[in-house]
TILORO-471766 format. One record per residue (C-alpha): y, z, x; residue number from 0. Coordinates in pm, whole numbers, plus 50000, padded with zeros to 5 digits. Example, Ala and Ser with C-alpha at 12.3 -4.5 7.8 and 13.67 -1.06 7.14 Angstrom:
<mikols>
<Y=49550; Z=50780; X=51230; nr=0> .
<Y=49894; Z=50714; X=51367; nr=1> .
</mikols>
This chain:
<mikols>
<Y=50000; Z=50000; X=50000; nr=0> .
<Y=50351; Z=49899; X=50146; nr=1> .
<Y=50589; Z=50159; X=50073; nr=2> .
<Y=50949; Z=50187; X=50205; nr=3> .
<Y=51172; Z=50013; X=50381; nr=4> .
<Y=51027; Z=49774; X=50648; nr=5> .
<Y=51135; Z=49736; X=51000; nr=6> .
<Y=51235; Z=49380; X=51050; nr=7> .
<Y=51281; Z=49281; X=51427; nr=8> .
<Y=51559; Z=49182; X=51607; nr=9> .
<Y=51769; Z=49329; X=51336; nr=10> .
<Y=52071; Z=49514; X=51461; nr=11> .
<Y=52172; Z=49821; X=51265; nr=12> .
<Y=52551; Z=49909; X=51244; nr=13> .
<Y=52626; Z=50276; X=51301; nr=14> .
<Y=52846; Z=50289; X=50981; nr=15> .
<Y=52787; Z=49966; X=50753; nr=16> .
<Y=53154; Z=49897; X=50615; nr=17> .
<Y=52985; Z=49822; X=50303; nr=18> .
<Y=52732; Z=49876; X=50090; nr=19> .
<Y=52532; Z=49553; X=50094; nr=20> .
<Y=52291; Z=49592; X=49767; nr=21> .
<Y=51917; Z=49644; X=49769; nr=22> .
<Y=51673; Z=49456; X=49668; nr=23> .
<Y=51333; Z=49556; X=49629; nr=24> .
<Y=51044; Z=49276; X=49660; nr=25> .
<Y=50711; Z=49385; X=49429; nr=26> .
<Y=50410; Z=49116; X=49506; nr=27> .
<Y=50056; Z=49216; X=49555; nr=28> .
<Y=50069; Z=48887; X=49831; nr=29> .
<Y=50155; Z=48942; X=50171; nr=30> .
<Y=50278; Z=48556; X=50170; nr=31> .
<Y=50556; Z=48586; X=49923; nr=32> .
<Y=50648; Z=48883; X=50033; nr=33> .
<Y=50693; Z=48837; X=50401; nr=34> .
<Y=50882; Z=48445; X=50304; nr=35> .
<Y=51138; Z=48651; X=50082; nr=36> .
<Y=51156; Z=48947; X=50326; nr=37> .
<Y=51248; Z=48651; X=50620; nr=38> .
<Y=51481; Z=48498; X=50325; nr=39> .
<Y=51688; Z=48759; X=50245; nr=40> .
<Y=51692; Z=49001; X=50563; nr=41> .
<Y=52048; Z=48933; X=50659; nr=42> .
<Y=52154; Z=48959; X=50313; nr=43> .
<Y=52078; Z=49285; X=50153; nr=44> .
<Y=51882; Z=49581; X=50220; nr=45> .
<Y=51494; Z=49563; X=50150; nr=46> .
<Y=51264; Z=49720; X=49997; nr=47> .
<Y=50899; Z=49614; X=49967; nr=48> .
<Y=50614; Z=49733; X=49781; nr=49> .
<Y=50258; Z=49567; X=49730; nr=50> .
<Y=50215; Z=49730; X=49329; nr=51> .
<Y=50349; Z=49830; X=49078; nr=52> .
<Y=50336; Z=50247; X=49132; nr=53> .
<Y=50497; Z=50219; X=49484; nr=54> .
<Y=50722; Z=49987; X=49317; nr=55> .
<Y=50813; Z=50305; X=49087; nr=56> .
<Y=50812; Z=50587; X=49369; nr=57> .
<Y=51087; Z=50348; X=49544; nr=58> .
<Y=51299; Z=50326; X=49217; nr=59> .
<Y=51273; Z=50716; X=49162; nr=60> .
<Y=51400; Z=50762; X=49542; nr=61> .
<Y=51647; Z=50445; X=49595; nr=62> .
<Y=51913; Z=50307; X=49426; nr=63> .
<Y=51778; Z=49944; X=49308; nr=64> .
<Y=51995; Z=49698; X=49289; nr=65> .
<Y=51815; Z=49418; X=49182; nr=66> .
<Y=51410; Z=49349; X=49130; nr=67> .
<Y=51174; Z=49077; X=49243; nr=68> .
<Y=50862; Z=49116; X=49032; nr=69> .
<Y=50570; Z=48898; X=49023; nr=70> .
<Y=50460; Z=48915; X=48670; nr=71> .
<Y=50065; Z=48874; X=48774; nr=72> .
<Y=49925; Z=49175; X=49036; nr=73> .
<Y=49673; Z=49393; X=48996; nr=74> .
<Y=49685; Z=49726; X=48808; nr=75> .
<Y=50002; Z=49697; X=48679; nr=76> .
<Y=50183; Z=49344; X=48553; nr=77> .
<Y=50529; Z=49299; X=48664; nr=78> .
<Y=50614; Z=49318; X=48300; nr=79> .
<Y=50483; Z=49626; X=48247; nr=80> .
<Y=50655; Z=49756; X=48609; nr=81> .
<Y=50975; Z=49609; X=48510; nr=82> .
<Y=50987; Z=49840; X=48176; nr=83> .
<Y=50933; Z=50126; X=48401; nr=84> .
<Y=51190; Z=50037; X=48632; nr=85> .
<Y=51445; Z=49984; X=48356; nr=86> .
<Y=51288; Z=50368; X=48227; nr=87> .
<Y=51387; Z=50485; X=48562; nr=88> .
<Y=51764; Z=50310; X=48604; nr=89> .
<Y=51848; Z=50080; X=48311; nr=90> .
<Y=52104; Z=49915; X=48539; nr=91> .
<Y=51833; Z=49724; X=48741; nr=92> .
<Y=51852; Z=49328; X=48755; nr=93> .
<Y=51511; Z=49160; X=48756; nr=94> .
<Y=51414; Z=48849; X=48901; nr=95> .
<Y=51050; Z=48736; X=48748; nr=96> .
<Y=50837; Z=48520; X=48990; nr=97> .
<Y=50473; Z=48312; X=48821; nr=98> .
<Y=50201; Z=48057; X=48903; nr=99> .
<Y=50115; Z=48094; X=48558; nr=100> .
<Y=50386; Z=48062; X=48308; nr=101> .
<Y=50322; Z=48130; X=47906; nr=102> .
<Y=50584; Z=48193; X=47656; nr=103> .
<Y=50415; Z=48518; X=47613; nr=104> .
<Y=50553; Z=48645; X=47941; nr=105> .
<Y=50875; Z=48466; X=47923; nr=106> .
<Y=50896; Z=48635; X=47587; nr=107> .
<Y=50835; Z=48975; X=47735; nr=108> .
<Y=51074; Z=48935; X=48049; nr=109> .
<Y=51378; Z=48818; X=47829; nr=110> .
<Y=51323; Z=49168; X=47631; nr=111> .
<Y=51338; Z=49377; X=47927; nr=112> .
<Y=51680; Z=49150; X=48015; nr=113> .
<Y=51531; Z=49006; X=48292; nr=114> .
<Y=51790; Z=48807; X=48504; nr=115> .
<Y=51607; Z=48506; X=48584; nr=116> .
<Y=51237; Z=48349; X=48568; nr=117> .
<Y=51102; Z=48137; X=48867; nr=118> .
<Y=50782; Z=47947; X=48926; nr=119> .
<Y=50548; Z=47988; X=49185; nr=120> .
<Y=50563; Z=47806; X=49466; nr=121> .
<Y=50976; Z=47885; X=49507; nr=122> .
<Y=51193; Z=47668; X=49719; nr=123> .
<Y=51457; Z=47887; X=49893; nr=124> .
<Y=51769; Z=47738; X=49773; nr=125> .
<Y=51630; Z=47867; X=49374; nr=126> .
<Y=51506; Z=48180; X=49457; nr=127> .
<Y=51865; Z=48259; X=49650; nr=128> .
<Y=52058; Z=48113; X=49388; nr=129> .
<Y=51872; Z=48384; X=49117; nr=130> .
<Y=51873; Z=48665; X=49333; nr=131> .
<Y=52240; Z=48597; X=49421; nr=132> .
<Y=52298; Z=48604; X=49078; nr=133> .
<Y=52169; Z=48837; X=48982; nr=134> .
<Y=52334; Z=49073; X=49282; nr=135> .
<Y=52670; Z=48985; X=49132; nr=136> .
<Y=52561; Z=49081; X=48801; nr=137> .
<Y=52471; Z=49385; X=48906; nr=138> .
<Y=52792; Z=49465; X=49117; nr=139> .
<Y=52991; Z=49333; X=48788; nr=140> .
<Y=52853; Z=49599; X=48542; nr=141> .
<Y=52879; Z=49860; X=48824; nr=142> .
<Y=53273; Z=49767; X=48837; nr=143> .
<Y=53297; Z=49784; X=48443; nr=144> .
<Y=53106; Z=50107; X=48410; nr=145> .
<Y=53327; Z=50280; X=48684; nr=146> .
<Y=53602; Z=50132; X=48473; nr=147> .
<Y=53449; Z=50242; X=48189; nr=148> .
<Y=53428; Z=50556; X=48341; nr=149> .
<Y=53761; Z=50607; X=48449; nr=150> .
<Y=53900; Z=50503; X=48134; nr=151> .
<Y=53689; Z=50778; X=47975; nr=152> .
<Y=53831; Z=51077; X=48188; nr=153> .
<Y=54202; Z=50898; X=48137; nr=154> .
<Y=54145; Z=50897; X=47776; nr=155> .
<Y=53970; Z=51289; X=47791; nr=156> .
<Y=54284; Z=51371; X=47959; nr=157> .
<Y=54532; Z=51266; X=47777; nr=158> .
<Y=54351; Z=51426; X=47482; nr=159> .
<Y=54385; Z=51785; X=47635; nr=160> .
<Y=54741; Z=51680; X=47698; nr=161> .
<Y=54815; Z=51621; X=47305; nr=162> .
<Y=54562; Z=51904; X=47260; nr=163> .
<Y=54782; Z=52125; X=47486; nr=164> .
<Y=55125; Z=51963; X=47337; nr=165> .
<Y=55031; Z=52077; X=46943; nr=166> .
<Y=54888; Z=52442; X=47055; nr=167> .
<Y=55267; Z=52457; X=47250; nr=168> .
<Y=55452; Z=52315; X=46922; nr=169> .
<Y=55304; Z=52577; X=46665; nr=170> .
<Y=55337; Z=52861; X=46928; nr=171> .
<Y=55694; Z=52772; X=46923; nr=172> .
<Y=55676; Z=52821; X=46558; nr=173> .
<Y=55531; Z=53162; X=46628; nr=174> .
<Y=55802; Z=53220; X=46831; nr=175> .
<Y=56041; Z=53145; X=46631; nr=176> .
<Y=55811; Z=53433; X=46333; nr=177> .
<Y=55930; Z=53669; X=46621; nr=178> .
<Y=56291; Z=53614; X=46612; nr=179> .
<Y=56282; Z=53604; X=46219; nr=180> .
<Y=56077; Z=53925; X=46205; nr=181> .
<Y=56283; Z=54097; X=46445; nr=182> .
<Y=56643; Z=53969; X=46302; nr=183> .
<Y=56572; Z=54112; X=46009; nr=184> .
<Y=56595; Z=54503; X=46126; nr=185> .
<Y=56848; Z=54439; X=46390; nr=186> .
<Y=57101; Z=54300; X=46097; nr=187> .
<Y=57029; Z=54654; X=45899; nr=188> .
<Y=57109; Z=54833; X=46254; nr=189> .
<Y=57410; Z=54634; X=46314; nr=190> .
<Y=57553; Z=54673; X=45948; nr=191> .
<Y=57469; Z=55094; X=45984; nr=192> .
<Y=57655; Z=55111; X=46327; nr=193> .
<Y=57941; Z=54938; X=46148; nr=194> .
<Y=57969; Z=55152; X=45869; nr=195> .
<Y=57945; Z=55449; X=46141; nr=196> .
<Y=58182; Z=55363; X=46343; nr=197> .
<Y=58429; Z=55317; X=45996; nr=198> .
<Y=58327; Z=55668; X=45871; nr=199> .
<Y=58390; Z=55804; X=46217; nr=200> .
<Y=58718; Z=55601; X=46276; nr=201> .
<Y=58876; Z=55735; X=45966; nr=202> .
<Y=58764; Z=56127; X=46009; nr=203> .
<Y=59026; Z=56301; X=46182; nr=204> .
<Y=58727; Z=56579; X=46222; nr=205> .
<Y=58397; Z=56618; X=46098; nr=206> .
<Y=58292; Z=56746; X=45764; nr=207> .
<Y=57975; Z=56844; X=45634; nr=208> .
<Y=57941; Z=56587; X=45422; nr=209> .
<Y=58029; Z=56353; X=45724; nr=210> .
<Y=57760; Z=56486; X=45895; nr=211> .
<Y=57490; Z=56389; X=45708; nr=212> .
<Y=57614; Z=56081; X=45616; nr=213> .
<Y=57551; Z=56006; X=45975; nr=214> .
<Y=57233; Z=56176; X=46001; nr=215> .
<Y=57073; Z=56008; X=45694; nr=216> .
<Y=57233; Z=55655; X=45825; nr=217> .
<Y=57104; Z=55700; X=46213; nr=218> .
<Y=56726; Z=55796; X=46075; nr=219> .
<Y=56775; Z=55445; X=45892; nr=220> .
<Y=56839; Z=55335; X=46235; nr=221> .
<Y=56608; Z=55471; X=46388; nr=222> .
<Y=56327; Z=55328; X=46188; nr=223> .
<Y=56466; Z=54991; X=46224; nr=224> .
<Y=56451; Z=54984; X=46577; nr=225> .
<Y=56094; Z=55112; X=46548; nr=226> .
<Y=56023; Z=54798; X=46389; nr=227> .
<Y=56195; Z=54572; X=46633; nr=228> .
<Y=55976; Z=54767; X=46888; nr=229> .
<Y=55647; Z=54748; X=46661; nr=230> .
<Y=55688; Z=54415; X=46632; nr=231> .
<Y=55764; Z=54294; X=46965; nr=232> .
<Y=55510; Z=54450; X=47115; nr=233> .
<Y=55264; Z=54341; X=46890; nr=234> .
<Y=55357; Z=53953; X=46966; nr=235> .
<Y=55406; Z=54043; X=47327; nr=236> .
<Y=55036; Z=54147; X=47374; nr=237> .
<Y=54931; Z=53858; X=47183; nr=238> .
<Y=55148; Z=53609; X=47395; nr=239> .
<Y=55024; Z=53714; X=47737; nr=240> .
<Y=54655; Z=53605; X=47650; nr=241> .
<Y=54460; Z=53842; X=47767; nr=242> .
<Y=54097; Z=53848; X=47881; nr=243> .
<Y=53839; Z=53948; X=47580; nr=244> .
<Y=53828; Z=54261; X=47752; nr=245> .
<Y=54178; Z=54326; X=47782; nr=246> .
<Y=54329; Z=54193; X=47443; nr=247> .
<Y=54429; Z=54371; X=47150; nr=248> .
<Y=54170; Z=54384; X=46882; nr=249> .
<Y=54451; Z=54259; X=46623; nr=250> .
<Y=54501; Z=54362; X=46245; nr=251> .
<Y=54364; Z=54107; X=45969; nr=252> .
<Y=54615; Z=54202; X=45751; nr=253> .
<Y=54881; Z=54234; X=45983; nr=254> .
<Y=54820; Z=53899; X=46092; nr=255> .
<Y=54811; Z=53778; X=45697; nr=256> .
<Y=55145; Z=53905; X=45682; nr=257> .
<Y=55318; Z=53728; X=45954; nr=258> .
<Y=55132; Z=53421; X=45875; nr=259> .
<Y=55268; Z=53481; X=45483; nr=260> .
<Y=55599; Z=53443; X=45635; nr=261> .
<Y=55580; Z=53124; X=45807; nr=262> .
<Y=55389; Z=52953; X=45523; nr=263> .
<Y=55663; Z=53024; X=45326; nr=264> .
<Y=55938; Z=52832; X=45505; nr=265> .
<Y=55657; Z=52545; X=45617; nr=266> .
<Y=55804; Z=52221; X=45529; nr=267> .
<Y=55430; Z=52127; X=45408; nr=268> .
<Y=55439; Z=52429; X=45157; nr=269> .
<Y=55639; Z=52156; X=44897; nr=270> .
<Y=55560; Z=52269; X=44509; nr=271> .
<Y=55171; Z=52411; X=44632; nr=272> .
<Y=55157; Z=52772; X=44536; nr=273> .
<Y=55023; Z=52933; X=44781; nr=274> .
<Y=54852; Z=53336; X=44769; nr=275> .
<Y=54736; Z=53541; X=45086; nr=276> .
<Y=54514; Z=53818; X=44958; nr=277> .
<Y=54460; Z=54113; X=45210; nr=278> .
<Y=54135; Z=54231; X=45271; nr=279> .
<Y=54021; Z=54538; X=45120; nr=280> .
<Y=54000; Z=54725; X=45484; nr=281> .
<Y=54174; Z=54727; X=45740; nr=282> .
<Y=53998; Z=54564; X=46042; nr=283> .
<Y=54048; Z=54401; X=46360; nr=284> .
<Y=53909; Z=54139; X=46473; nr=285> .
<Y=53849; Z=54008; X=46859; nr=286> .
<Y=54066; Z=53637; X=46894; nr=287> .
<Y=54402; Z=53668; X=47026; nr=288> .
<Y=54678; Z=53725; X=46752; nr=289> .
<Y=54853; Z=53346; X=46828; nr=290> .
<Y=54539; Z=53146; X=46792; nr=291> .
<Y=54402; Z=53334; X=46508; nr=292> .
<Y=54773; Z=53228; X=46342; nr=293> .
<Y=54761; Z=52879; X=46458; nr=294> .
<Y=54395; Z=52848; X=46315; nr=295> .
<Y=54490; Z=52987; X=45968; nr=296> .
<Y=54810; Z=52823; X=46007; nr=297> .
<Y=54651; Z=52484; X=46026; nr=298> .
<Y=54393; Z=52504; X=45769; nr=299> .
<Y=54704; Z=52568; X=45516; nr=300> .
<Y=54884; Z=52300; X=45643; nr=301> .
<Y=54611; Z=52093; X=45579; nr=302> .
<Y=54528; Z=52213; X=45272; nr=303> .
<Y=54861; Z=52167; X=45142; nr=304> .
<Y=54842; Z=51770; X=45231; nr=305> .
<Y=54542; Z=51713; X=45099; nr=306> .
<Y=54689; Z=51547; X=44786; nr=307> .
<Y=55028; Z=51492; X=44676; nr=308> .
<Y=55005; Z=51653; X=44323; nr=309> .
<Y=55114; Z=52064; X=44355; nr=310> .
<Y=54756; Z=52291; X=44405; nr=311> .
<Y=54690; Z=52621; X=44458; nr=312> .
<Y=54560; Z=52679; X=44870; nr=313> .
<Y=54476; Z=53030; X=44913; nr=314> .
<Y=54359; Z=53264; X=45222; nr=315> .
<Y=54137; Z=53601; X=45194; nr=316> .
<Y=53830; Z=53745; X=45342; nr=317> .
<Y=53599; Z=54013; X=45380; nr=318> .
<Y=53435; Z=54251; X=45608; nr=319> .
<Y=53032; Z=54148; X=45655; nr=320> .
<Y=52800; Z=54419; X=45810; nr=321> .
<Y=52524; Z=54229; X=45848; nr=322> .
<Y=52467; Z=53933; X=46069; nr=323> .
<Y=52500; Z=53596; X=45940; nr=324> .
<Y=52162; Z=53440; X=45805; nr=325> .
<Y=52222; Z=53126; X=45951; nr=326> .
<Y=51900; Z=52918; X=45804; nr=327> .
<Y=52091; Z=52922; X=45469; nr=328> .
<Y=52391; Z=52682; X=45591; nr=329> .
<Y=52302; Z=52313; X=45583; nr=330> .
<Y=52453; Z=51988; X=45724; nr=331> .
<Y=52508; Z=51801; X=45449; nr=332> .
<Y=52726; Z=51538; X=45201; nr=333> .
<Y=52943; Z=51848; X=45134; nr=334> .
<Y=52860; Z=52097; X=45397; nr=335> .
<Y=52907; Z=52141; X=45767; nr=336> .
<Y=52872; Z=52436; X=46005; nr=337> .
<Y=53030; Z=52412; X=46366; nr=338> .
<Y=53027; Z=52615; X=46710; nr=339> .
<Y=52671; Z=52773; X=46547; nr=340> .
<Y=52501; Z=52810; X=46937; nr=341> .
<Y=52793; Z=52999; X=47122; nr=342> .
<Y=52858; Z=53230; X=46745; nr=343> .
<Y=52857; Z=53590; X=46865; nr=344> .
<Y=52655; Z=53670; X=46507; nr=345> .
<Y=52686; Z=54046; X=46576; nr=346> .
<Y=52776; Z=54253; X=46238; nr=347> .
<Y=53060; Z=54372; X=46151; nr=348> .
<Y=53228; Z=54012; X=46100; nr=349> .
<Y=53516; Z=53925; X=45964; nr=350> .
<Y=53486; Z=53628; X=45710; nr=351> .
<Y=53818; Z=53485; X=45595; nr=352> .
<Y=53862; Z=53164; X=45384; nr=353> .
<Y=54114; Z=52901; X=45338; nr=354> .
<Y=54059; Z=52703; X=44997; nr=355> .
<Y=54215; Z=52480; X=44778; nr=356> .
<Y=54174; Z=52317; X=44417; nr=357> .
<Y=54257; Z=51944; X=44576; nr=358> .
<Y=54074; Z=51635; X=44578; nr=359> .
<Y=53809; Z=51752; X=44836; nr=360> .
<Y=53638; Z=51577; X=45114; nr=361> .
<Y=53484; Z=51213; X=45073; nr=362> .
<Y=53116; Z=51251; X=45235; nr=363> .
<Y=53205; Z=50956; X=45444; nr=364> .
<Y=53509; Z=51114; X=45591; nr=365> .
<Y=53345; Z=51473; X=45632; nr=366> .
<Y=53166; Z=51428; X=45958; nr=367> .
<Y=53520; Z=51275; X=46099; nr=368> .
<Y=53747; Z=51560; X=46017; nr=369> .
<Y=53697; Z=51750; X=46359; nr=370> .
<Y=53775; Z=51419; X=46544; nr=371> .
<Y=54083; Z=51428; X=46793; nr=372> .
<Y=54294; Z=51176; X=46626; nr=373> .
<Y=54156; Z=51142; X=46305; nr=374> .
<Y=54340; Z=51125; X=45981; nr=375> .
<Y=54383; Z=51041; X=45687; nr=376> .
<Y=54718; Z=51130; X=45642; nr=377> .
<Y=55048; Z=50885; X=45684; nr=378> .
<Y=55194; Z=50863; X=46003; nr=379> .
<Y=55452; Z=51134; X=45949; nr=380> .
<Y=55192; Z=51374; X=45818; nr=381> .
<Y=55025; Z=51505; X=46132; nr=382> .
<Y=54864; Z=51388; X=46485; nr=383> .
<Y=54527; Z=51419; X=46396; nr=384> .
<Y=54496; Z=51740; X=46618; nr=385> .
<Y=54544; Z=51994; X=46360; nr=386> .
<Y=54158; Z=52063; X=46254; nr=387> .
<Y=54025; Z=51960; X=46638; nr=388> .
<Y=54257; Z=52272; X=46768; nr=389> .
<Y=54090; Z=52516; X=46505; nr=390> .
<Y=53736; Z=52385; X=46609; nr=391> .
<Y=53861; Z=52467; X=46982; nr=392> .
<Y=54005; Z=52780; X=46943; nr=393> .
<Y=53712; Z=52939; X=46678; nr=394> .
<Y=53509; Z=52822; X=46923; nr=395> .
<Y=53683; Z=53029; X=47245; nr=396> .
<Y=53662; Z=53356; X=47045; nr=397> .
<Y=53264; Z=53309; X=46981; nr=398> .
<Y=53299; Z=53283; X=46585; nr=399> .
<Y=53172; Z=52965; X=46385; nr=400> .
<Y=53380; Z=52732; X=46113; nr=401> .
<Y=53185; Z=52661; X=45809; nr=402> .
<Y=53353; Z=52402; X=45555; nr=403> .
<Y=53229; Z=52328; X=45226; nr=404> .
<Y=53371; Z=52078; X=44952; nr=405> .
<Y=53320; Z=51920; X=44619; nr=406> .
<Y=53501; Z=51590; X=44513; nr=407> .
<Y=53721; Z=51682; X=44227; nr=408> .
<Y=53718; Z=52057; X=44307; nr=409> .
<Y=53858; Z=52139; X=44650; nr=410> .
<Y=53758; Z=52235; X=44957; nr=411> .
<Y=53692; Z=52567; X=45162; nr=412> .
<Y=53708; Z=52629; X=45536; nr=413> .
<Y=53526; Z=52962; X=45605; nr=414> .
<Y=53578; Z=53163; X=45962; nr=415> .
<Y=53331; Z=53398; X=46083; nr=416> .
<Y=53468; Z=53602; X=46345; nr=417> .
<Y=53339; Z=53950; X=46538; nr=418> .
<Y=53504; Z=54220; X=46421; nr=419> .
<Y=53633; Z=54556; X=46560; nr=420> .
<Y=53880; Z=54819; X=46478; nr=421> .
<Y=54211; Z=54736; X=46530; nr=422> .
<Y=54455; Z=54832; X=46826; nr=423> .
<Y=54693; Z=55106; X=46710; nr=424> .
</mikols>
């Protein structure tokens, strides 16, 4: 059995070939045909020569084949059937078919394994160069489109996690600007208090009684106002600085339903919907950090409220689950789908909140789409096609799952499981 590359004489090797050359591998149970191709193409390529078809095989496994002269008849193995291993092995292999005995059987056979070429036994040079030639370039061409190809690919991945990136930045800023409004909000009460104590004190040419607590009763007002300001910015703070699982704040459910309460109302998507966020009937934490837990909920309201251009009713609750999930009972289906199921941390208590709304619901067509970068089916002024890709990313980064079920003519429900824990005083 010849096996390997074989040393051809008088060939000088190059300590560092400037370039790759291509290798071809020569399969014939002959020594003749082998040797006259070996002398043929010795200058041109790299060789690799085998007298059946399982060294043929070991070769492929080890090497990286270029292109493939087969002889269809050799014992054991046919060079058809050696030619659908080596296209098992690297689909990307050109094969040039060599026979003293042609049928339309075989030529049949070699065109479905997209053989490059068929020759008949005996070859004259100038053919058998002219197909293996061929065949080289053919196999250098698809190389340059699937590094292409390739190259597009990461381009394309890139600029996805860009936009990705770009949308997650855009709603934070929304967030932000939550902060400001929550936080305005007491510091207008203390400014209006200082004024009115700095009246009562201008006018008192001394202090009465009554003066007195006036002033106390208006500074405790005060006081609890900048408490807020405080409670509130350092609840955002913590959230904003991303911490490690370990490290971040198991946040509030209901907290968190209130400040997202507040920004649904001045959405420009809220239109005529009515729109209800129940709390939950506990208070619980839950382990996702307090801005993408927003942005998730955020989104799925947003997208409820677009789902159809008549007013509907899109509302968010939950409840707490203290038992895992039984996760045979959720099926893929025209109306069902269940996401991020293999990295769910399915450890009880959970926290199961829902976003649904009386619209249209969900084509079964379009369903399996929805989590698609890009997708829509919204005009172009509507959204980016990010929205429901970000909540599949960011569910997926806190270890919970995304569960959406819909009914044409009845709405649609997107259902969050997420680990639960008490919340961070």
């Amino acid at each position: 059995m010849a096996l390997g590359l074989e040393p051809l004489e008088n060939d000088v090797i190059p300590a560092v070939a400037p370039k790759r050359r291509g290798t071809l591998l020569i399969v014939d149970d002959e020594d003749g045909p082998r040797q006259s191709l070996r002398v043929i193409f010795k200058d041109d390529y790299d060789l690799l020569m085998a007298d059946d078809g399982p060294a043929a095989i070991e070769l492929a496994q080890k090497n990286e084949i270029d292109v493939a002269v087969l002889d269809i008849r050799m014992a054991g193995m046919s060079g058809i059937e050696v030619l659908e291993r080596l296209k098992y092995v690297n689909p990307n292999i050109e094969a040039v078919m060599m026979t003293a005995f042609e049928t339309t059987d075989t030529i049949r056979q070699a065109l479905r394994l997209r053989a490059c070429d068929y020759i008949n036994k005996p070859f004259d040079i100038a053919t058998i160069r002219g197909a293996v030639n061929q065949a080289m370039q053919r196999r250098r061409l698809e190389g340059e489109i699937h590094s292409s190809a390739e190259k597009v690919q990461e381009l394309l991945t890139e600029l996805q996690a860009q936009r990705v990136e770009e949308q997650i930045a855009k709603t934070r800023g929304d967030i932000y600007a939550s902060i400001i409004h929550d936080i305005n909000g007491p510091l207008t009460v203390i400014s209006g208090f200082v004024q009115v104590l700095n009246q009562r004190l201008n006018l008192s040419s001394r202090m009465e009684l009554e003066d007195l607590e006036f002033i106390k009763d208006r500074l405790r007002i005060v006081a609890r106002q900048v408490g807020n300001c405080i409670e509130i910015s350092r609840r955002y703070l913590s959230f904003l600085r991303r911490q490690s699982d370990e490290n971040a704040p198991k946040i509030s459910i209901n907290q968190m339903l209130r400040d997202l309460e507040q920004l649904v109302r001045v959405h420009p998507a809220l239109l005529e919907n009515e729109f209800v966020a129940a709390p939950l009937g506990e208070e619980i934490g839950v382990k996702i950090n307090g801005t993408d837990l927003i942005q998730v909920l955020l989104n799925l309201a947003v997208n409820a409220f677009q789902c159809a251009p008549l007013p509907h009713r899109v509302e968010i609750s939950g409840e707490v689950l203290r038992a895992p999930l039984d996760l045979a009972k959720f099926k893929d289906g025209l109306n069902d789908r269940l996401l991020n199921v293999e990295n769910m941390n399915n450890t009880a208590p959970l926290v199961k909140l829902w976003v649904r709304d009386n619209g249209p619901g969900i084509p079964p067509e379009v369903l399996p789409k929805i989590f698609h970068p890009y997708f829509t089916t919204k005009g172009p002024r509507q959204g980016t096609g990010l929205g429901l890709n970000i909540v599949q990313r960011l569910i997926k980064e806190a270890n919970g799952a995304l569960h959406v079920h819909t009914q044409q003519g009845e709405g649609t429900t997107f259902t969050i499981y997420l680990p639960a824990t008490a919340p961070t005083k």
